[in-house]
N, C-alpha and C positions, 0 to 999 in steps of 0.2 A: 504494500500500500504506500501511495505517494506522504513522506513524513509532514511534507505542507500541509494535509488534510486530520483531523481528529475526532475521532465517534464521542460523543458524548451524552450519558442517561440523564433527564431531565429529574432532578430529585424536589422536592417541593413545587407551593404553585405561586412563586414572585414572580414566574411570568405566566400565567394563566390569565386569559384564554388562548393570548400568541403560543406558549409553549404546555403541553400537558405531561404530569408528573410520572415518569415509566415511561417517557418517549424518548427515541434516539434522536438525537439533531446532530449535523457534521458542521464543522467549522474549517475555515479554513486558516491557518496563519497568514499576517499581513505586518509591514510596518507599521509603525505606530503614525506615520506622517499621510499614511492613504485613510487614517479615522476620517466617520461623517456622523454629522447626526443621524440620529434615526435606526444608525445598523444595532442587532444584536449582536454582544460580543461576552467573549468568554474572556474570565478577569482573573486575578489572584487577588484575591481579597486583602486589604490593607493593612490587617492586623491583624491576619493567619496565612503566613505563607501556607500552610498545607492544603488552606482551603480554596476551591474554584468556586466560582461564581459565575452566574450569565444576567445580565442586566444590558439593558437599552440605553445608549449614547442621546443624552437630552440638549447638552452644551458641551462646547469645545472652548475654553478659554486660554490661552497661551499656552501650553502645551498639558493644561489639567484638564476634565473631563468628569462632567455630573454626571451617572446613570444613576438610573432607577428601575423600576417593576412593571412590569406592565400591569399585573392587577391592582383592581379600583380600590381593593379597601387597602387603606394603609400600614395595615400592621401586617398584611401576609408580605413583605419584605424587606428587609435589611437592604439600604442603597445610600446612595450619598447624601439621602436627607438625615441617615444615622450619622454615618463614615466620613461625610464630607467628600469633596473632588480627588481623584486618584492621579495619579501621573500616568501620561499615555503607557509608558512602557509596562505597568502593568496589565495593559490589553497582551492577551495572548493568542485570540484567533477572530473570527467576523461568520457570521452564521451561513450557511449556504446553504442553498436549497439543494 
């Protein structure tokens, strides 16, 4: 399998209804300078390197980066309204269909 590319099981629903909880989604690795809004992307969470995260890119601001949840209520996710803006480089892939 191409290393660029990475399977990944959706575990909780911070992005539900975009992503459902037991689904595979593939991502693909990207610079941190091709980020846009809008994309889904797979993170290293700020205060657990062990942990992965996938949140949606809301703001790009000099090279930090707001994500958040796609679902509506707000306690199903931990995102930058917890964490604050992350540094691009902690982006590690961008969702692909």
């Amino acid at each position: 399998m191409d290393s660029r590319f990475v399977n990944v099981v959706v575990k909780g629903d911070s992005m539900w209804p975009t992503l459902t909880a037991g689904s595979t989604v593939r991502f693909e690795r990207v610079e941190a300078n091709s980020l846009e809004v809008g994309q889904v992307v797979l993170l290293e969470h700020p205060f657990r390197s062990d942990l992965r995260i996938i949140k949606r890119i809301q703001s790009i601001d000099s090279g930090r980066i707001f994500v958040v949840g796609d679902n509506p209520d707000p306690t199903a996710s931990e995102d930058s309204h917890n964490f604050g803006e992350v540094e691009a480089e902690k982006i590690l892939a961008v969702l692909r269909d």
